[in-house]
C-alpha atoms as one frame of an Amber mdcrd trajectory, in Angstrom:
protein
 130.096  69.182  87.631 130.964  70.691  91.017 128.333  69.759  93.487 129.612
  70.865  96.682 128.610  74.938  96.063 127.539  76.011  99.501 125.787  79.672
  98.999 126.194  81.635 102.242 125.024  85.731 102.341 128.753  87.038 103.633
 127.792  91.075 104.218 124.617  92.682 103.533 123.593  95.981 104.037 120.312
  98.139 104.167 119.945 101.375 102.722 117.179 102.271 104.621 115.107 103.304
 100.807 113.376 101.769  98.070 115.787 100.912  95.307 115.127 100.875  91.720
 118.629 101.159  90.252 122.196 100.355  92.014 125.191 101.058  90.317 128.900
 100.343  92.391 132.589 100.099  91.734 135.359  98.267  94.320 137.026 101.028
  96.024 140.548 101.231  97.511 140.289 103.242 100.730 144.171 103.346 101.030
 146.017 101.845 104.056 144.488  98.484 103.037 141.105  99.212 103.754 138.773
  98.175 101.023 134.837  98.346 100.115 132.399  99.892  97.704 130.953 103.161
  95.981 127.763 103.270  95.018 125.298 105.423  93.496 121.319 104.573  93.779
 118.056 105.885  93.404 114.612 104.535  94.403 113.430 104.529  90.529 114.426
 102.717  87.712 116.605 103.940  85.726 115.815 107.142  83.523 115.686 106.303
  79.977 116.081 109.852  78.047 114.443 108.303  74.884 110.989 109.553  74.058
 109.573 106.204  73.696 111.177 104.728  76.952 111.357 108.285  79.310 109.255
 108.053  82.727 109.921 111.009  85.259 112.146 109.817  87.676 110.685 109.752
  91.619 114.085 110.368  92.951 117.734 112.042  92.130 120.935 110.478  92.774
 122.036 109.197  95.829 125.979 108.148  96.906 127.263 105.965  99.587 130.990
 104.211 100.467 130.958 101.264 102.547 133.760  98.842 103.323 133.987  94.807
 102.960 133.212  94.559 106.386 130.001  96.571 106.126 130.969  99.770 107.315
 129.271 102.912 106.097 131.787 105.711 105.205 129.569 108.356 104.442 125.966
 108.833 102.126 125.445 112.082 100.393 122.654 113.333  97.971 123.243 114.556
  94.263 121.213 116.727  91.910 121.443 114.743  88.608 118.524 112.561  87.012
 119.453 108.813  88.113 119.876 108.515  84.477 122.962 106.482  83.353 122.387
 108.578  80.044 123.206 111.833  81.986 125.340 111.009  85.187 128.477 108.653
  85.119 131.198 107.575  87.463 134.557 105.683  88.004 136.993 105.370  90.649
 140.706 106.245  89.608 144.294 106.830  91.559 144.567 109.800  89.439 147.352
 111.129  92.332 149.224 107.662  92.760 148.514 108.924  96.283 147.637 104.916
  97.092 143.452 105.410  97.438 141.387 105.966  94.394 139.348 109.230  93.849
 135.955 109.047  92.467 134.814 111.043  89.359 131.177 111.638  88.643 129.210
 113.942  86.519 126.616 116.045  88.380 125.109 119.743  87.770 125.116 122.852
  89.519 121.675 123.347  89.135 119.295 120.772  89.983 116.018 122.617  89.322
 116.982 122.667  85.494 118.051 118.941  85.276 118.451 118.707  81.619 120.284
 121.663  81.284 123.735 120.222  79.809 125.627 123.723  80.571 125.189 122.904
  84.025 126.764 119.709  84.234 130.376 119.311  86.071 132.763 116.911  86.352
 133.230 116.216  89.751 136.005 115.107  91.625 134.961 113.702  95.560 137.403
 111.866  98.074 136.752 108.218  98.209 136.650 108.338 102.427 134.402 111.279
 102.961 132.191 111.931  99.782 133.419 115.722  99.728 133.532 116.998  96.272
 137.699 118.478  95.916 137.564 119.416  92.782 134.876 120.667  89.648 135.481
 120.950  85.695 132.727 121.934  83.390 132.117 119.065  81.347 131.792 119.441
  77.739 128.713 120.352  75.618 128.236 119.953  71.980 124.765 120.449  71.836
 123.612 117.498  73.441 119.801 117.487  74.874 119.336 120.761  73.037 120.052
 118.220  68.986 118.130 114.751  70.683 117.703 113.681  74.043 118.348 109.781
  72.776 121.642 110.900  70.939 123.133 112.075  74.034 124.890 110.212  76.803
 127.720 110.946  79.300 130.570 108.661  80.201 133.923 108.548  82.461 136.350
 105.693  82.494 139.795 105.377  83.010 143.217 103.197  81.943 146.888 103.514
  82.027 149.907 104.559  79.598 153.326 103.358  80.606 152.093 103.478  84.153
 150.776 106.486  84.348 146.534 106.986  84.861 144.537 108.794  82.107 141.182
 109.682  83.044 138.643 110.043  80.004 135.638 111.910  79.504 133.216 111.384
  76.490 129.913 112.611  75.339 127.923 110.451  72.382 126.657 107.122  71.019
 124.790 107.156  68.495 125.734 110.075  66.533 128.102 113.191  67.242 130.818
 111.431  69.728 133.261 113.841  71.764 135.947 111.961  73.545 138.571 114.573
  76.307 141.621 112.232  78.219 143.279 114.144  81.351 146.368 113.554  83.175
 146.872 113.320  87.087 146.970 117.156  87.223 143.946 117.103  85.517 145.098
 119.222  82.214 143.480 117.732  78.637 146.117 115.687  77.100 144.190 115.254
  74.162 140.734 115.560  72.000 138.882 113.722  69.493 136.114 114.433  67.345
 133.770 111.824  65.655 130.665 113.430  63.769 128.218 111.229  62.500 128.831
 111.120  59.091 132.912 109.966  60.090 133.134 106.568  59.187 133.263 103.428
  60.898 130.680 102.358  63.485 129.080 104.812  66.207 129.261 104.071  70.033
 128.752 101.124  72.186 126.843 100.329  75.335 130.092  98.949  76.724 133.317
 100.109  75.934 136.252  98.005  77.869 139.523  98.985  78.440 142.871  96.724
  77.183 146.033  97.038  76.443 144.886  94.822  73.098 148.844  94.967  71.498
 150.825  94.493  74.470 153.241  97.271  74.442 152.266  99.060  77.943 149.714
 101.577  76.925 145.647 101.084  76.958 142.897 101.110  74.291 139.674 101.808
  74.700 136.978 100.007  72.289 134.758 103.169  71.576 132.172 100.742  69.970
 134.530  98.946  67.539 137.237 101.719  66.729 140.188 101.011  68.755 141.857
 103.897  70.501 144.787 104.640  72.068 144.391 106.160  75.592 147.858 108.010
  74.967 146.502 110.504  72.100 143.679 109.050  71.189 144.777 107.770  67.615
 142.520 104.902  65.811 144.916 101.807  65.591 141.700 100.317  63.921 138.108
 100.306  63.425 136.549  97.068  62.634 134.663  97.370  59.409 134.967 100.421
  59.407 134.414 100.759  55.156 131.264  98.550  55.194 129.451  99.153  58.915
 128.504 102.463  60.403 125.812 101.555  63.211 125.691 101.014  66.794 126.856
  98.291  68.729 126.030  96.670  71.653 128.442  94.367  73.655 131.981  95.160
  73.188 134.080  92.426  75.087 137.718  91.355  74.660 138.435  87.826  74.793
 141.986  86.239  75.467 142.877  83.227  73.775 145.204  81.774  76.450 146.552
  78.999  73.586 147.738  81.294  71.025 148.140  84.480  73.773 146.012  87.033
  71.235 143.244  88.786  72.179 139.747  88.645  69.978 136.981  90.969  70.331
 133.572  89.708  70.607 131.021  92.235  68.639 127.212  91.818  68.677 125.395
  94.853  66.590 122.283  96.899  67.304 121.294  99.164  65.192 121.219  99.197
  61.113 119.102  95.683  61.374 119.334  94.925  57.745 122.775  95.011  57.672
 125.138  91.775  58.136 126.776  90.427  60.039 125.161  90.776  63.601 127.071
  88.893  65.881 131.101  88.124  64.903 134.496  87.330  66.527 138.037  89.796
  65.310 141.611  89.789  65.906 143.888  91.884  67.918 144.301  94.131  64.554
 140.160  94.426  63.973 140.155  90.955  61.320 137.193  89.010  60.895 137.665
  85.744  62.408 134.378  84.377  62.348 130.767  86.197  61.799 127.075  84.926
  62.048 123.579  86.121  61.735 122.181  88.276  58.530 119.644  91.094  60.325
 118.038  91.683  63.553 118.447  94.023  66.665 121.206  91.985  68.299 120.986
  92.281  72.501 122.270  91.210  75.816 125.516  88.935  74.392 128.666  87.626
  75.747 131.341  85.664  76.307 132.365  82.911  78.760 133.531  79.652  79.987
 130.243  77.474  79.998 131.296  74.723  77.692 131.211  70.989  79.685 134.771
  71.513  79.715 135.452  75.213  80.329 135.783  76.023  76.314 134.834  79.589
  75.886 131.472  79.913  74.746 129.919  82.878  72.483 125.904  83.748  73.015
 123.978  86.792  71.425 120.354  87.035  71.861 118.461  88.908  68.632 114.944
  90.890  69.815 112.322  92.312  68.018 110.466  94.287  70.507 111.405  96.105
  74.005 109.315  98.524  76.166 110.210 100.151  79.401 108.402 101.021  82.277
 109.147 102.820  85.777 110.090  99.374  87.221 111.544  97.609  84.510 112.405
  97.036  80.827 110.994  93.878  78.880 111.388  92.340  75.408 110.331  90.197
  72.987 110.482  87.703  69.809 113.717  86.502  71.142 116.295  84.168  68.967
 119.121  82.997  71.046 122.720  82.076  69.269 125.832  80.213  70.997 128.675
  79.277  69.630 132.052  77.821  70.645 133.891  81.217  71.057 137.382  80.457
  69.142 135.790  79.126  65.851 132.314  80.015  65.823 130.920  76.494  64.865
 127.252  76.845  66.617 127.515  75.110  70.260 124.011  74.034  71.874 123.182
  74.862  74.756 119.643  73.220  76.552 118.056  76.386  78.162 117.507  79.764
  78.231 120.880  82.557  78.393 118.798  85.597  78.027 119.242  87.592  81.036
 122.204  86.190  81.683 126.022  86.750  83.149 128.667  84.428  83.920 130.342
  84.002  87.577 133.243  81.504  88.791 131.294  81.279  92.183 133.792  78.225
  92.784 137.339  78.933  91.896 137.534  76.616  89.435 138.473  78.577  86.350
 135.351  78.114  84.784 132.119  79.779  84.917 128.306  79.345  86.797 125.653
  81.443  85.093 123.379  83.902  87.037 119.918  84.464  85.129 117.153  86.711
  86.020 120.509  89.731  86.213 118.324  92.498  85.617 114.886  90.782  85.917
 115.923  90.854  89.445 114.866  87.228  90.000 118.669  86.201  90.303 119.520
  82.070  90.106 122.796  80.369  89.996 122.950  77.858  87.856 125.463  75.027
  87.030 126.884  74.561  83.342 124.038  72.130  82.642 121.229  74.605  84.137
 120.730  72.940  87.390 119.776  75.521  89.819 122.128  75.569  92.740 120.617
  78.552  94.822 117.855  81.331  94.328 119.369  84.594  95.189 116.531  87.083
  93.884 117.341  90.098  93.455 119.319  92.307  90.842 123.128  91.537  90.234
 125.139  94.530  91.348 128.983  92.870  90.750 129.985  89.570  89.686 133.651
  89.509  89.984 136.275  88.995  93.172 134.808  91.472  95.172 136.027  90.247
  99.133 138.546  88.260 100.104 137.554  85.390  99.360 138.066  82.140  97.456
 136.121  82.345  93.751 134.147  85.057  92.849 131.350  86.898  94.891 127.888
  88.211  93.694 126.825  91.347  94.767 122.830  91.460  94.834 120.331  94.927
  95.574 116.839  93.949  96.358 114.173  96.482  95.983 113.819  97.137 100.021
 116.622  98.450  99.886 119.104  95.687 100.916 122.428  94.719  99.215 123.921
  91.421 100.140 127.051  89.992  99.003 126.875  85.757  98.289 129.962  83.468
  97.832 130.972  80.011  98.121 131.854  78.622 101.405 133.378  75.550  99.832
 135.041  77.612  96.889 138.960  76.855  96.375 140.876  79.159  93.925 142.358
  77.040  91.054 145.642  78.053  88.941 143.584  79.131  86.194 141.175  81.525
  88.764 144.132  82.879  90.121 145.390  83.627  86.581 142.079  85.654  85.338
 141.828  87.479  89.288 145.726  89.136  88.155 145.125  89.502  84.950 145.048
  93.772  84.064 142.242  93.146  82.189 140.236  91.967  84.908 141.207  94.535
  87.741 140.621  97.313  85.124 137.166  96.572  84.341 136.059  96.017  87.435
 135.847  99.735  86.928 134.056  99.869  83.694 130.922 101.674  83.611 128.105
  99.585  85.869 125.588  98.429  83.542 123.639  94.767  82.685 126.893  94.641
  79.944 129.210  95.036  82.228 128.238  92.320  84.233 129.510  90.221  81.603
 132.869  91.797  80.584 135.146  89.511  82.565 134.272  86.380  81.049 136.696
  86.149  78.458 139.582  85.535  80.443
């Protein structure tokens, strides 16, 4: 085990506000100039379920800053800082050499759940003005269920060429629109609930999962192709129609396949809960009977950098205005490739893997979302108290290993990384990967923070 980790805080920032919720993307500035967007509120996130809802205290806020600390420009939005409502990513849409950034928003802030309201809007990436607006889509939405609803944007590639995606749904209707870089709708899908196959996912990565030049998106655990949105499969599809949690693509480097890593919500009584598939939606390996299955993934925490499988089974969560807590939790690991159970001596609930030291193999932050952030070594050591929530967990500066972005409710956001961190073949092998660079844009949740540990 590595002992010569030497934490030092390498940017930080103050936002000058409270924060409750963070959300950020990298951002290429063009002309080599690099940094952040970020949207924040002072409350916790907004929870549109009526068991979980509090009124938030605060709408959406926006700021770009570089890697050097630089503050490009802060601007207010009307939305709910709901991540059920508003959405993001960051795209070259243009190929112009800087990305764009694409966020839903409303025209009318005094109405904030009214869905007709809500546009798609496009703002430049160096100044925060909005240069473009496109109604987004409503099927109903808040006016059916305020839990059923939920906006998302993310985006991928086909031969090259950027596809930008916009999709309303989890858990039952699902509405899915791709555009191309002039912004017309390539193509539409419909899933009602009573299609079959599963419903929506909390994470939904992007990956080119057959190799041939052209992306897929996981929409929970039907497989579609960002060129015309056609199912290439749906896993289970005959036997499982529920809602999924984690979503996260794993790449066996010795047989060069990809798996997919599913651990299942909703539908408790129905088995199994946590499993491992093939690059064509195959069962490779499955666990677990029932339960409410929450907070898994994927990475390389063996003693010897095997890939390791965790999913974490609940029977109980409650939300406040600061926070979100749970209980009666089981916790399952597993070596990754076969599934035979792996044990692991403490606790990887609230949990997300980091390669802090360039080794190729991972550190675990716990405490994520808890916002009482440690890095700890494979065998649970703690190497440094960081506090805080975990923003980004992924190369993030330029820098040897990977960084940890952290927001602390005063308002600061500091970036740590290793000062004695040297980047190994097999680092510098997941950093290129497309896999990796692409999700680094995924949709900012606690999932998320997880997504690039299979590789």
């Amino acid at each position: 085990m590595n002992t010569n980790i030497r934490i030092e805080d390498v940017l930080h920032i103050d936002l000058g506000t409270k924060l409750g919720q963070f959300k950020v993307m990298p951002a290429n500035f063009g002309a080599g100039k690099s940094g952040f967007v970020a949207f924040y509120a002072n409350c916790y996130d907004v929870d549109l379920h009526y068991e979980m809802f509090v009124v938030p205290t605060d709408s959406l806020h926006g700021i770009a800053f570089t890697d050097s600390g630089e503050v490009l420009w802060k601007r207010r939005l009307g939305i709910w800082p709901s991540a059920a409502l508003y959405c993001f990513t960051l795209i070259d849409m243009d190929q112009d050499g800087r990305d764009e950034i694409y966020i839903v928003d409303t025209t009318d802030p005094e109405h904030p759940l009214w869905v007709e309201a809500f546009v798609m809007n496009r703002m430049d990436v160096l100044t925060g003005e909005v240069t473009g607006q496109w109604q987004w889509p409503n099927y109903g939405g808040l006016e059916r269920s305020m839990w059923y609803f939920r906006n998302h944007i993310f985006g991928g590639f086909v031969a090259g060429k950027p596809i930008l995606v916009s999709a309303q749904g989890t858990y039952a209707d699902m509405y899915l629109q791709a555009r191309n870089a002039m912004m017309e709708i390539v193509w539409e899908k419909a899933i009602p609930a009573d299609a079959p196959g599963a419903r929506g996912s909390h994470s939904f990565p992007i990956v080119d999962v057959n190799n041939d030049g052209i992306d897929e998106v996981f929409w929970g655990e039907r497989c579609l192709s960002l060129a015309d949105g056609r199912e290439l499969f749906c896993i289970e599809g005959d036997s499982w129609h529920g809602h999924s949690d984690m979503i996260q693509p794993i790449w066996d480097r010795q047989k060069e396949r990809w798996l997919i890593y599913v651990n299942r919500e909703s539908h408790e009584e129905i088995g199994p809960r946590i499993g491992m598939y093939d690059e064509q939606g195959n069962r490779v390996w499955s666990d677990v009977d029932w339960g409410h299955i929450h907070k898994g993934w994927v990475g390389r925490i063996g003693q010897n950098g095997e890939l390791i499988a965790n999913g974490m089974r609940i029977t109980g969560q409650t939300k406040d205005a600061t926070g979100r807590y749970y209980s009666g939790i089981t916790e399952f690991t597993y070596n990754a490739l076969t599934g035979e159970h792996y044990q692991i001596p403490f606790s990887l609930f609230d949990t997300a893997p980091v390669d802090i030291n360039g080794d190729g193999r991972h550190e675990i932050l716990r405490g994520v979302a808890g916002g009482t952030t440690e890095l700890l070594d494979r065998d649970g050591a703690l190497l440094y108290t960081m506090g805080g929530k975990v923003a980004m967990n992924t190369k993030i500066m330029n820098l040897p290993g990977e960084q940890v972005m952290v927001y602390y409710t005063d308002g600061m956001v500091k970036i740590f990384s290793d000062r004695n961190a040297i980047d190994s073949d097999s680092a510098m092998y997941r950093y290129a990967h497309p896999f990796y660079r692409r999700n680094q844009y995924a949709r900012n949740i606690e999932n998320n923070l997880c997504m690039h540990g299979g590789i």
